[in-house]
PDB file of the backbone (N, CA, C, O) and the ligand in Angstrom, with CONECT records:
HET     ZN  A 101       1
ATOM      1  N   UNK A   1      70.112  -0.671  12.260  1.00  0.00           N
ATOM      2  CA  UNK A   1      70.066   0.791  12.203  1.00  0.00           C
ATOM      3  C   UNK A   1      69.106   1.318  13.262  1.00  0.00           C
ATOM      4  O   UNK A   1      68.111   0.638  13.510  1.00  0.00           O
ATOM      5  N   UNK A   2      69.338   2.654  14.018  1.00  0.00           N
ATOM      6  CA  UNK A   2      68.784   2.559  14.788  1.00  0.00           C
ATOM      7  C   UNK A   2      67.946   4.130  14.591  1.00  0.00           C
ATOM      8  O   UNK A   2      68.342   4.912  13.726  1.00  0.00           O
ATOM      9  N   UNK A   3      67.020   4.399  15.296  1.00  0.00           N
ATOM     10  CA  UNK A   3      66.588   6.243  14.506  1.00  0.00           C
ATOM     11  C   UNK A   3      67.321   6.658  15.451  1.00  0.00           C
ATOM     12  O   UNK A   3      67.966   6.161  16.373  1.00  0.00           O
ATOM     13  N   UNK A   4      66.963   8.277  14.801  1.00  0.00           N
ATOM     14  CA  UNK A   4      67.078   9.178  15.997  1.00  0.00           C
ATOM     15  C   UNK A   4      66.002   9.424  16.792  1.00  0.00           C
ATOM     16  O   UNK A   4      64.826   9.439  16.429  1.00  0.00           O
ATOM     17  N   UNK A   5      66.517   9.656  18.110  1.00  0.00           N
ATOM     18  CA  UNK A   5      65.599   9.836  18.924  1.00  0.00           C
ATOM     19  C   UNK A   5      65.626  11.446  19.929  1.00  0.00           C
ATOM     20  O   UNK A   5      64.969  12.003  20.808  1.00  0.00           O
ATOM     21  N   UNK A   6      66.823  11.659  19.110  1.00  0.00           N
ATOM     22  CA  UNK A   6      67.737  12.726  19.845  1.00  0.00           C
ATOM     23  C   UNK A   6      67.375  14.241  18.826  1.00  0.00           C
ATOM     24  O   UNK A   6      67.669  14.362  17.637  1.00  0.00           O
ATOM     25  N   UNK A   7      66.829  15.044  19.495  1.00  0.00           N
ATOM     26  CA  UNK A   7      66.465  16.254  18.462  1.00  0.00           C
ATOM     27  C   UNK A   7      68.378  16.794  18.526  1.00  0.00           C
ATOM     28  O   UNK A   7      69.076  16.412  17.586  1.00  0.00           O
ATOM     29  N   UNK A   8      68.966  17.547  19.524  1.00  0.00           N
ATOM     30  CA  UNK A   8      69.944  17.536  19.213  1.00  0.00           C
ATOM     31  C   UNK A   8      71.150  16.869  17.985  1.00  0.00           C
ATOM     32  O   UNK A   8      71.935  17.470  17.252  1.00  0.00           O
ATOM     33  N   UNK A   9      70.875  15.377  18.158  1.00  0.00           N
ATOM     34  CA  UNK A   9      71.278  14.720  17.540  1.00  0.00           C
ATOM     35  C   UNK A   9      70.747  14.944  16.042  1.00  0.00           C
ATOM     36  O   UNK A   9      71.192  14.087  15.277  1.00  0.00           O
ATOM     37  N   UNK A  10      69.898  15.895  15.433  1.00  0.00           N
ATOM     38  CA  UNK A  10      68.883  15.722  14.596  1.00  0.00           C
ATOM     39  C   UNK A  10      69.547  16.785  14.101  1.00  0.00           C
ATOM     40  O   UNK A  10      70.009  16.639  12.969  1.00  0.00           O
ATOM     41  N   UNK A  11      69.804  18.331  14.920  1.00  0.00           N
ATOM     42  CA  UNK A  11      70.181  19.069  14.696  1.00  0.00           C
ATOM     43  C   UNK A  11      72.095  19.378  13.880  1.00  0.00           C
ATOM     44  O   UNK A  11      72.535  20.158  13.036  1.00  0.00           O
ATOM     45  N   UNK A  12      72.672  18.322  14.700  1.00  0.00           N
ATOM     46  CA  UNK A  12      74.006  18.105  14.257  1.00  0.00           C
ATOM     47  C   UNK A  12      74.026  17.556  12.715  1.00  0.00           C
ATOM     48  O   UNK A  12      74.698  18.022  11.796  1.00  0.00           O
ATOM     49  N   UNK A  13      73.213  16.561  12.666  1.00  0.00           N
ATOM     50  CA  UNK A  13      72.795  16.409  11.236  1.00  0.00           C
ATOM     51  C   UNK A  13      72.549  17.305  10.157  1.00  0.00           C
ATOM     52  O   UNK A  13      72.783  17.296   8.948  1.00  0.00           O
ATOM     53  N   UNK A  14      72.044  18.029  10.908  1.00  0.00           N
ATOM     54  CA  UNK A  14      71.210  19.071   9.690  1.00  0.00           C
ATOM     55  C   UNK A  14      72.240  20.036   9.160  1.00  0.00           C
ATOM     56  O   UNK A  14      72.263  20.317   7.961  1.00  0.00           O
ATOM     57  N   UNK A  15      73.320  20.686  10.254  1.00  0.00           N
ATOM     58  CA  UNK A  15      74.121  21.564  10.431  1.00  0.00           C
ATOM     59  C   UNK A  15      75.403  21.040   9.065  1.00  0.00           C
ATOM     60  O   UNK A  15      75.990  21.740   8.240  1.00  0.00           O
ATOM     61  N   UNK A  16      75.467  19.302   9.358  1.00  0.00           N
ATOM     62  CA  UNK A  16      76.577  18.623   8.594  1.00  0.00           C
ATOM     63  C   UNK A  16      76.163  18.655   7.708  1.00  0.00           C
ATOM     64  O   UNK A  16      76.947  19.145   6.894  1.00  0.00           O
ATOM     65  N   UNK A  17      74.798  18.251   7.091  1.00  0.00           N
ATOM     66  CA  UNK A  17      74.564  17.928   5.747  1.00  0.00           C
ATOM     67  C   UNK A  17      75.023  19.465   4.861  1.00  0.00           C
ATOM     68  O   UNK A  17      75.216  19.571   3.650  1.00  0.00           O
ATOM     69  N   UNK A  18      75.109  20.535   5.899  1.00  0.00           N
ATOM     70  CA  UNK A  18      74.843  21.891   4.982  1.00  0.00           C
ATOM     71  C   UNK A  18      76.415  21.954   4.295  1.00  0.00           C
ATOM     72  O   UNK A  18      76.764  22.603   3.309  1.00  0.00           O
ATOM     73  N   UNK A  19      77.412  20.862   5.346  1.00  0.00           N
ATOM     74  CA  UNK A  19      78.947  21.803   5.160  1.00  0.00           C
ATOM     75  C   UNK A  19      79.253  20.016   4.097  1.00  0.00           C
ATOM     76  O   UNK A  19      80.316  19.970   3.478  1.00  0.00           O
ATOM     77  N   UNK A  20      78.592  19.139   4.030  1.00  0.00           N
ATOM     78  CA  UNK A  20      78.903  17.887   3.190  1.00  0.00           C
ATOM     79  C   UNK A  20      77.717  17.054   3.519  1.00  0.00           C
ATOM     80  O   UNK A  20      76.807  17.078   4.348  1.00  0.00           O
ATOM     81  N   UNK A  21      78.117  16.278   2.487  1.00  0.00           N
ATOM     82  CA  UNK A  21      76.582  14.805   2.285  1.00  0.00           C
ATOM     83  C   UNK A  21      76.922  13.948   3.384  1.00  0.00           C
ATOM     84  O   UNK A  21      77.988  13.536   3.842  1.00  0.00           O
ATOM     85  N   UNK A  22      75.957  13.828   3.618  1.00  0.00           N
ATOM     86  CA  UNK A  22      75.960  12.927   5.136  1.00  0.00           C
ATOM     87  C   UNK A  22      75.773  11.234   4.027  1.00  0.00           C
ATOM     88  O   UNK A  22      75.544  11.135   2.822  1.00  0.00           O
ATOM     89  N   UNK A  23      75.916  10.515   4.721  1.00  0.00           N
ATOM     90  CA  UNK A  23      75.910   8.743   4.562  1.00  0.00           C
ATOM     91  C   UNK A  23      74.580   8.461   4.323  1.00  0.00           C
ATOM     92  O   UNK A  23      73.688   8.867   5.068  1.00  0.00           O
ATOM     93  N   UNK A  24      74.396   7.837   3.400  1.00  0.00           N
ATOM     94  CA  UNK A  24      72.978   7.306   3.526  1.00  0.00           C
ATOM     95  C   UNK A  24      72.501   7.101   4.623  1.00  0.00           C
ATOM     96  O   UNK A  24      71.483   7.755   4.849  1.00  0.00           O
ATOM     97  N   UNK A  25      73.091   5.951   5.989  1.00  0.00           N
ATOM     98  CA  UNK A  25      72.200   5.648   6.860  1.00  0.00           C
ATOM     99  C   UNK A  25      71.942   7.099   7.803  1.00  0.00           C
ATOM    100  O   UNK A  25      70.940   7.187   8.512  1.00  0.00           O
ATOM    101  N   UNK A  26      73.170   8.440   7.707  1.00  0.00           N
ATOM    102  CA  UNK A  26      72.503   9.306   8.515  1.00  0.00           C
ATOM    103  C   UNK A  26      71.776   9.929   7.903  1.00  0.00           C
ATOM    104  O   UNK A  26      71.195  10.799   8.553  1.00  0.00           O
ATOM    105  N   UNK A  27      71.456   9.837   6.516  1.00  0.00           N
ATOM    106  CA  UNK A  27      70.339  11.266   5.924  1.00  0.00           C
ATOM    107  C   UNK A  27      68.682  10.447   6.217  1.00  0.00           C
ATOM    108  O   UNK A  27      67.650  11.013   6.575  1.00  0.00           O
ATOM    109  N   UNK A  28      68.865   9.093   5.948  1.00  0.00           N
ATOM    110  CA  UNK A  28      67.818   8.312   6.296  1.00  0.00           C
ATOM    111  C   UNK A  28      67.412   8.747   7.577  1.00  0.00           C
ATOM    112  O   UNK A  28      66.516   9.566   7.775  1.00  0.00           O
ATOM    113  N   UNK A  29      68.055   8.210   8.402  1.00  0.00           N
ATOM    114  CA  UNK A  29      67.334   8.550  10.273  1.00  0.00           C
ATOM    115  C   UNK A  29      67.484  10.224  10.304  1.00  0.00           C
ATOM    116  O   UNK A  29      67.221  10.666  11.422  1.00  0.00           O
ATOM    117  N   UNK A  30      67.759  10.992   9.567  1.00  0.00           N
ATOM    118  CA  UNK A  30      67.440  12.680   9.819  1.00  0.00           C
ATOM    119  C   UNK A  30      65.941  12.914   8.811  1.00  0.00           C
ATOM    120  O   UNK A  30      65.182  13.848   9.070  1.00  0.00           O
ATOM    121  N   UNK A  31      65.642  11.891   7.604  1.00  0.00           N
ATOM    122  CA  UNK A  31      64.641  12.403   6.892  1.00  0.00           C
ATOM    123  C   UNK A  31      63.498  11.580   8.150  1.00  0.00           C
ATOM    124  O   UNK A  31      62.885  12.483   8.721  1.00  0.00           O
ATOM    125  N   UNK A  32      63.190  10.557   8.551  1.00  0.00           N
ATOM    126  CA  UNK A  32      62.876   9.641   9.099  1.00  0.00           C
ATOM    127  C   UNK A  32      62.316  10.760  10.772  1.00  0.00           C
ATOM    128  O   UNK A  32      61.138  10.862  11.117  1.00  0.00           O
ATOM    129  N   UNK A  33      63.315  11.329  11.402  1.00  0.00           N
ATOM    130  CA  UNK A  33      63.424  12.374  12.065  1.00  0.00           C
ATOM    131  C   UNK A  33      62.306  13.420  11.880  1.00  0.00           C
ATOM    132  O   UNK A  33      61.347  13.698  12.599  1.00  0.00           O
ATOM    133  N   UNK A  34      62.823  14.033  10.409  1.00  0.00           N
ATOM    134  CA  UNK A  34      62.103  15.136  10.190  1.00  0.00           C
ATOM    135  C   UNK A  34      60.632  15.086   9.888  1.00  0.00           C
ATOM    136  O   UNK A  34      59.749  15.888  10.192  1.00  0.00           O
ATOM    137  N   UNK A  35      60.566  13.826   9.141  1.00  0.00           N
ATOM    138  CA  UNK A  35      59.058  13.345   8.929  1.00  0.00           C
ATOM    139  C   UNK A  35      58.089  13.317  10.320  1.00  0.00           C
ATOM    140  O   UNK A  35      56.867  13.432  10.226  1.00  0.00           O
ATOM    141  N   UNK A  36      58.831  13.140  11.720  1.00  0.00           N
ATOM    142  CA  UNK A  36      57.680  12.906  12.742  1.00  0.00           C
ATOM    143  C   UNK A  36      57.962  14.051  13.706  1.00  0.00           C
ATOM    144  O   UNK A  36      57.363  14.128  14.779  1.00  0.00           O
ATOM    145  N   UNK A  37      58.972  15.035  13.281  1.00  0.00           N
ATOM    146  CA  UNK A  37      59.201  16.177  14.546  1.00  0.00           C
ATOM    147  C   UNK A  37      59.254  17.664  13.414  1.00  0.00           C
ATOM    148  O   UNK A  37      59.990  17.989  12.483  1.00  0.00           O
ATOM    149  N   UNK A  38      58.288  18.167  13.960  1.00  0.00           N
ATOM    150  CA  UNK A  38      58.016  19.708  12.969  1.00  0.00           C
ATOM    151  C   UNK A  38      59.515  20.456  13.774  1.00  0.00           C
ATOM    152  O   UNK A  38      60.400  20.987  13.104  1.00  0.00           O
ATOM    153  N   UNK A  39      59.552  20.367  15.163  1.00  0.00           N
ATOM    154  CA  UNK A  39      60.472  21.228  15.541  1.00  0.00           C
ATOM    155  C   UNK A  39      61.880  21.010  14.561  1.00  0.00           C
ATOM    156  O   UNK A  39      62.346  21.997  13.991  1.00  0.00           O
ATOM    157  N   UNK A  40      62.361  20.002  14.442  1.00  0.00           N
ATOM    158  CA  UNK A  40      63.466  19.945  13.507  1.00  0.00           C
ATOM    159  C   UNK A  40      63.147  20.522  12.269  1.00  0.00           C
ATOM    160  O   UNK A  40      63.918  21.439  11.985  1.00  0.00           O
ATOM    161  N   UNK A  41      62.369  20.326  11.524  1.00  0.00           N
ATOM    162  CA  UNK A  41      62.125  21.088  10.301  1.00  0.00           C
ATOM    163  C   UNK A  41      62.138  22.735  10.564  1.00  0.00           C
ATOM    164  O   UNK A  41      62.893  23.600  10.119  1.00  0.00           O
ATOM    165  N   UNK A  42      61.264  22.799  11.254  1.00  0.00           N
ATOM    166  CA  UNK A  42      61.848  24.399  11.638  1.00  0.00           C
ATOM    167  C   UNK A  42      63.276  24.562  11.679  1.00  0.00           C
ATOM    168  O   UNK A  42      63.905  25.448  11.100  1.00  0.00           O
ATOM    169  N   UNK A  43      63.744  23.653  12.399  1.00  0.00           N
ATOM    170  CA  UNK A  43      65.365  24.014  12.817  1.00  0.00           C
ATOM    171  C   UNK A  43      65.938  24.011  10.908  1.00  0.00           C
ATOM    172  O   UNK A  43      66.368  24.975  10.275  1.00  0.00           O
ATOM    173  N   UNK A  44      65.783  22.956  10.549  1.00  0.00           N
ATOM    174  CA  UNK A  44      66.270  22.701   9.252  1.00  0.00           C
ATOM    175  C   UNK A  44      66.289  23.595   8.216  1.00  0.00           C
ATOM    176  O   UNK A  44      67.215  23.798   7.432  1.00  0.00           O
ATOM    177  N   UNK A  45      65.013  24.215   8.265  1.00  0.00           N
ATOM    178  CA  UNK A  45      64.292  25.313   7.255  1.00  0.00           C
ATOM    179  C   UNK A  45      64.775  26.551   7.840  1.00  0.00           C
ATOM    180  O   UNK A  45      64.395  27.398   7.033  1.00  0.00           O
ATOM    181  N   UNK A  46      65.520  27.274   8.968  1.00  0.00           N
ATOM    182  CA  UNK A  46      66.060  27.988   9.382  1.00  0.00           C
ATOM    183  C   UNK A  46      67.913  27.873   8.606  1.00  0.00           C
ATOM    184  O   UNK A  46      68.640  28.570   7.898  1.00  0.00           O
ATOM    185  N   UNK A  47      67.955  26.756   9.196  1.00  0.00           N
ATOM    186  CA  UNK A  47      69.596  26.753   8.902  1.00  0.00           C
ATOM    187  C   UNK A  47      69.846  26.636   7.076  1.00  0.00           C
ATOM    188  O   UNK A  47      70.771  27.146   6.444  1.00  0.00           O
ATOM    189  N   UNK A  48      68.782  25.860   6.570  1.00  0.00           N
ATOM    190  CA  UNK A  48      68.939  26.203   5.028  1.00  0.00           C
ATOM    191  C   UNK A  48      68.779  27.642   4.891  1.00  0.00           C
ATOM    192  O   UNK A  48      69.895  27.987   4.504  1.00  0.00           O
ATOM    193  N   UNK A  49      68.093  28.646   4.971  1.00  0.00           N
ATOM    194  CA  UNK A  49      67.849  29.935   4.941  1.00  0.00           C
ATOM    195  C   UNK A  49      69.322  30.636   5.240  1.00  0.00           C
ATOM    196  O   UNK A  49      70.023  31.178   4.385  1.00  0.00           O
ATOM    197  N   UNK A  50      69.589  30.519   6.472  1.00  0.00           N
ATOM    198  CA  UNK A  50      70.873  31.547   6.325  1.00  0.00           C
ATOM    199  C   UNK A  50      72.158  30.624   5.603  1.00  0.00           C
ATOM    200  O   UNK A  50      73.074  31.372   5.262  1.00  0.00           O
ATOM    201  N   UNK A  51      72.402  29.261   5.319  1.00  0.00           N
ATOM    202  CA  UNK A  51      73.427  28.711   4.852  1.00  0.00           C
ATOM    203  C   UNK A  51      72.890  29.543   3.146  1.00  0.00           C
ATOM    204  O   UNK A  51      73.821  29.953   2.453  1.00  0.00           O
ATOM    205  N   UNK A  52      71.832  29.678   2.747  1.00  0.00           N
ATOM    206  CA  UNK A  52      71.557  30.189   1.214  1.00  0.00           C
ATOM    207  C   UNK A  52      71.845  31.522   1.611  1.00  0.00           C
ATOM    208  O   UNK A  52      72.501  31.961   0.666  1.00  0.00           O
ATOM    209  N   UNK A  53      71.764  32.192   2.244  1.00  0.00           N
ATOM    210  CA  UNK A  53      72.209  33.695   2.520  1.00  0.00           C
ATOM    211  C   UNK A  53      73.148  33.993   2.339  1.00  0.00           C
ATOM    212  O   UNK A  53      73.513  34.987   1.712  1.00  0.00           O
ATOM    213  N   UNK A  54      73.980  32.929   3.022  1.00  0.00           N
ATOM    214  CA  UNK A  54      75.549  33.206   3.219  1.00  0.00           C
ATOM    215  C   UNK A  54      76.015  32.722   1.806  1.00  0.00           C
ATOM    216  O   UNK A  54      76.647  33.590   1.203  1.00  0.00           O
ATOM    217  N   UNK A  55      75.879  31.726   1.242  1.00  0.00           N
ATOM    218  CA  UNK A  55      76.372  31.825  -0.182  1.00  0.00           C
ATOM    219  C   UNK A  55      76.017  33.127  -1.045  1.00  0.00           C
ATOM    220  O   UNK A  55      76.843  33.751  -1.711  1.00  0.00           O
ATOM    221  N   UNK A  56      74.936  33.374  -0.954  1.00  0.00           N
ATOM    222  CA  UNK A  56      74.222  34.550  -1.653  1.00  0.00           C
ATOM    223  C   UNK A  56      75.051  36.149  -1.811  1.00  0.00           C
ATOM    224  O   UNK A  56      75.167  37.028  -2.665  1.00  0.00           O
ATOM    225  N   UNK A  57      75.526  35.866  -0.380  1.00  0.00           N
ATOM    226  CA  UNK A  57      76.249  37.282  -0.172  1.00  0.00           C
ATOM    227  C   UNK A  57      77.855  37.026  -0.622  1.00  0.00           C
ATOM    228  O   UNK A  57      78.595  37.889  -1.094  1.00  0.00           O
ATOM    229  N   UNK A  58      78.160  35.798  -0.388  1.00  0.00           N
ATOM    230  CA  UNK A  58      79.478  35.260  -1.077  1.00  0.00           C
ATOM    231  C   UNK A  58      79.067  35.662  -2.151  1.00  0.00           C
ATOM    232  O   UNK A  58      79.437  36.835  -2.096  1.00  0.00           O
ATOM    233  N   UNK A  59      78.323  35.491  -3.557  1.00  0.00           N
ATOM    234  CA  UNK A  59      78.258  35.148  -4.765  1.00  0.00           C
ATOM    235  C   UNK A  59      78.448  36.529  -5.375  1.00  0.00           C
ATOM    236  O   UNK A  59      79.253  36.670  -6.295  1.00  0.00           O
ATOM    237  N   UNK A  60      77.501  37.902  -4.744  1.00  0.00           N
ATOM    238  CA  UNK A  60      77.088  38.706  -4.892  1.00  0.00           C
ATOM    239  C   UNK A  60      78.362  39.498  -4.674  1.00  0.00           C
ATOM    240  O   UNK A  60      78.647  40.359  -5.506  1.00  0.00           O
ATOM    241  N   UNK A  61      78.882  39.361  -3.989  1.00  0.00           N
ATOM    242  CA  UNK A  61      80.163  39.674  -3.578  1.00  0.00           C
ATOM    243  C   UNK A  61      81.480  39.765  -3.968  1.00  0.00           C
ATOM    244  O   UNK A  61      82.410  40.524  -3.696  1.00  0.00           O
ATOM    245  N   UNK A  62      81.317  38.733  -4.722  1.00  0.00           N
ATOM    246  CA  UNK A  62      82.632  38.069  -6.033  1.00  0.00           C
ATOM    247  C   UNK A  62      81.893  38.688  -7.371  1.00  0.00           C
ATOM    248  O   UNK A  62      82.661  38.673  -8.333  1.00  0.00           O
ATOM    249  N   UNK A  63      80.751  39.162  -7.632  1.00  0.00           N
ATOM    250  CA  UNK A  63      80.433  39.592  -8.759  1.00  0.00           C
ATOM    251  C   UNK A  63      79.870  40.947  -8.646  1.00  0.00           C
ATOM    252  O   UNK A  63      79.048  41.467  -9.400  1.00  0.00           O
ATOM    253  N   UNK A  64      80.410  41.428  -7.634  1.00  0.00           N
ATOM    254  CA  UNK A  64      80.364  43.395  -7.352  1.00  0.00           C
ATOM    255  C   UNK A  64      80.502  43.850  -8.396  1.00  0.00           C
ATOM    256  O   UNK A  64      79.543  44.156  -9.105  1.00  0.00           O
ATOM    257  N   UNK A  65      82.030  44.040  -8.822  1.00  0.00           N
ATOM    258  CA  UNK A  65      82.649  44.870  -9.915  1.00  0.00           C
ATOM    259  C   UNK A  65      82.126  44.504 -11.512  1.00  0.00           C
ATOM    260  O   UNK A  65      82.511  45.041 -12.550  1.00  0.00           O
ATOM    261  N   UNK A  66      81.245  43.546 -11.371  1.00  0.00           N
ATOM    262  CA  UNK A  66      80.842  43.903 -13.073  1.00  0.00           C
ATOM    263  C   UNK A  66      79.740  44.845 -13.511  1.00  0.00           C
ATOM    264  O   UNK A  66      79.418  45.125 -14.666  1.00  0.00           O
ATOM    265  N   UNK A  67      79.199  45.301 -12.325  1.00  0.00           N
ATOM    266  CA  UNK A  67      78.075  45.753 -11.910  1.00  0.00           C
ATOM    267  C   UNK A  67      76.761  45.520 -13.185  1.00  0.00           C
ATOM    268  O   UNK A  67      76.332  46.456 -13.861  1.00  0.00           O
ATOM    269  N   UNK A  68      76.173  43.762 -13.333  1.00  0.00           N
ATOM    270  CA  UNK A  68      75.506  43.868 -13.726  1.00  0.00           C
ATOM    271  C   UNK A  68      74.143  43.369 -12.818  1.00  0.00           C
ATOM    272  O   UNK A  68      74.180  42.629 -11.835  1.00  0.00           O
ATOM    273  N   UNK A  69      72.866  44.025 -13.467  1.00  0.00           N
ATOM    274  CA  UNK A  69      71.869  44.139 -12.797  1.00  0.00           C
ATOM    275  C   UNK A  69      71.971  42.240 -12.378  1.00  0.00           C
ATOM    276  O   UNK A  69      72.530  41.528 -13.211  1.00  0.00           O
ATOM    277  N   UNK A  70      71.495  41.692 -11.297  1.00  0.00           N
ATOM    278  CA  UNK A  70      70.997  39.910 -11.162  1.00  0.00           C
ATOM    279  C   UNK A  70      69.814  39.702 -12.065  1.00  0.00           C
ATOM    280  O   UNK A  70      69.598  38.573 -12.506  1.00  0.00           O
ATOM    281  N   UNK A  71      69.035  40.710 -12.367  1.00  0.00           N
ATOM    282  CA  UNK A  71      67.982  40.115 -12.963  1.00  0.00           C
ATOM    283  C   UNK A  71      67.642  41.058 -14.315  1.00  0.00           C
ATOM    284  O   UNK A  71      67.240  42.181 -14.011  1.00  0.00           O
ATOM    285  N   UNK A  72      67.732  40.807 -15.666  1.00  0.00           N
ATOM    286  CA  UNK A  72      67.630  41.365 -16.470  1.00  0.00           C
ATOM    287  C   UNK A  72      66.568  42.227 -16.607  1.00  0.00           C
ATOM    288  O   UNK A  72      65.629  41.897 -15.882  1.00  0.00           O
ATOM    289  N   UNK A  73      66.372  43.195 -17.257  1.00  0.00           N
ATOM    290  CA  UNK A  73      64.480  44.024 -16.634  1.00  0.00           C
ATOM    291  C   UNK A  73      65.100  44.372 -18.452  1.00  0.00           C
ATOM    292  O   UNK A  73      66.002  44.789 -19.180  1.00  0.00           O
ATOM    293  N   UNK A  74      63.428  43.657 -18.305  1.00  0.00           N
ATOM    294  CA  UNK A  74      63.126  43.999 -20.083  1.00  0.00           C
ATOM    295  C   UNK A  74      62.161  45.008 -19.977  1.00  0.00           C
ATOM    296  O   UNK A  74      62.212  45.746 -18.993  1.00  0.00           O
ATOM    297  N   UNK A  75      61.185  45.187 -20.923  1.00  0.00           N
ATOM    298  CA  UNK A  75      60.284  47.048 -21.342  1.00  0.00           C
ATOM    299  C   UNK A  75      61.399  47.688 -21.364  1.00  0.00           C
ATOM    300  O   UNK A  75      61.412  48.899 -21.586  1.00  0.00           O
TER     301      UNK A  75
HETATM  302 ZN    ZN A 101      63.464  16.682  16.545  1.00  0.00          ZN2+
END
Protein backbone atom coordinates (compact mmCIF):
# COMPACT_ATOMS: atom_id res chain seq x y z
CA UNK A 1 0.00 0.00 0.00
CA UNK A 2 1.32 3.01 -0.82
CA UNK A 3 0.19 6.81 0.83
CA UNK A 4 -0.78 9.62 -0.66
CA UNK A 5 1.49 11.94 -1.50
CA UNK A 6 -0.68 13.82 -3.86
CA UNK A 7 -2.90 16.68 -2.17
CA UNK A 8 -4.96 16.63 -5.35
CA UNK A 9 -5.12 13.10 -5.11
CA UNK A 10 -6.32 13.71 -1.42
CA UNK A 11 -8.83 15.98 -2.63
CA UNK A 12 -10.56 13.47 -5.17
CA UNK A 13 -10.89 11.35 -2.19
CA UNK A 14 -12.57 13.56 -0.12
CA UNK A 15 -15.02 14.73 -2.92
CA UNK A 16 -15.80 10.58 -3.41
CA UNK A 17 -16.18 9.68 0.00
CA UNK A 18 -19.06 12.52 0.10
CA UNK A 19 -21.03 10.86 -3.10
CA UNK A 20 -20.05 6.87 -1.58
CA UNK A 21 -17.67 4.91 0.92
CA UNK A 22 -14.46 4.76 -0.40
CA UNK A 23 -12.43 1.11 0.23
CA UNK A 24 -10.75 0.70 3.18
CA UNK A 25 -7.28 0.99 1.66
CA UNK A 26 -8.45 4.54 0.17
CA UNK A 27 -10.09 5.99 3.40
CA UNK A 28 -6.87 4.73 5.20
CA UNK A 29 -4.21 6.71 2.94
CA UNK A 30 -6.90 9.88 2.95
CA UNK A 31 -7.16 9.61 6.99
CA UNK A 32 -3.26 8.94 7.01
CA UNK A 33 -3.20 12.15 4.51
CA UNK A 34 -5.28 14.21 6.60
CA UNK A 35 -3.48 13.46 9.81
CA UNK A 36 -0.08 15.18 8.36
CA UNK A 37 -1.58 17.98 5.87
CA UNK A 38 -3.97 20.73 7.62
CA UNK A 39 -4.47 22.02 4.01
CA UNK A 40 -6.60 18.94 3.16
CA UNK A 41 -8.60 19.14 6.21
CA UNK A 42 -9.47 22.50 5.38
CA UNK A 43 -10.33 21.24 1.98
CA UNK A 44 -12.34 18.37 3.71
CA UNK A 45 -14.06 20.51 6.38
CA UNK A 46 -15.14 22.85 3.51
CA UNK A 47 -16.59 20.21 1.23
CA UNK A 48 -18.41 18.47 4.30
CA UNK A 49 -20.01 21.95 4.99
CA UNK A 50 -21.62 22.60 1.73
CA UNK A 51 -22.28 18.65 0.91
CA UNK A 52 -24.47 19.16 4.64
CA UNK A 53 -25.96 22.30 3.11
CA UNK A 54 -26.97 20.83 0.17
CA UNK A 55 -28.79 18.00 1.85
CA UNK A 56 -30.16 20.52 4.30
CA UNK A 57 -31.81 22.54 1.66
CA UNK A 58 -32.92 19.21 -0.07
CA UNK A 59 -34.58 18.13 3.28
CA UNK A 60 -36.07 21.48 4.06
CA UNK A 61 -37.38 21.56 0.84
CA UNK A 62 -39.32 18.26 0.67
CA UNK A 63 -40.78 19.31 4.04
CA UNK A 64 -42.01 23.03 2.98
CA UNK A 65 -45.67 22.29 2.87
CA UNK A 66 -46.20 20.96 6.35
CA UNK A 67 -45.06 24.06 7.58
CA UNK A 68 -43.82 22.82 10.80
CA UNK A 69 -41.49 24.89 12.91
CA UNK A 70 -37.59 22.42 12.70
CA UNK A 71 -37.29 23.09 16.14
CA UNK A 72 -40.05 22.85 18.65
CA UNK A 73 -40.03 26.24 21.00
CA UNK A 74 -41.51 25.39 24.28
CA UNK A 75 -42.57 28.54 27.10
ZN1 LIG B 1 -2.81 17.47 1.32
Amino acid sequence: MTLLHSCQKAAELISQSLDEPLDMVDKLRLRVHLSMCGNCRNVQEQLNLIHKMGSQIGTLDLCDDSGEAPFPQGN
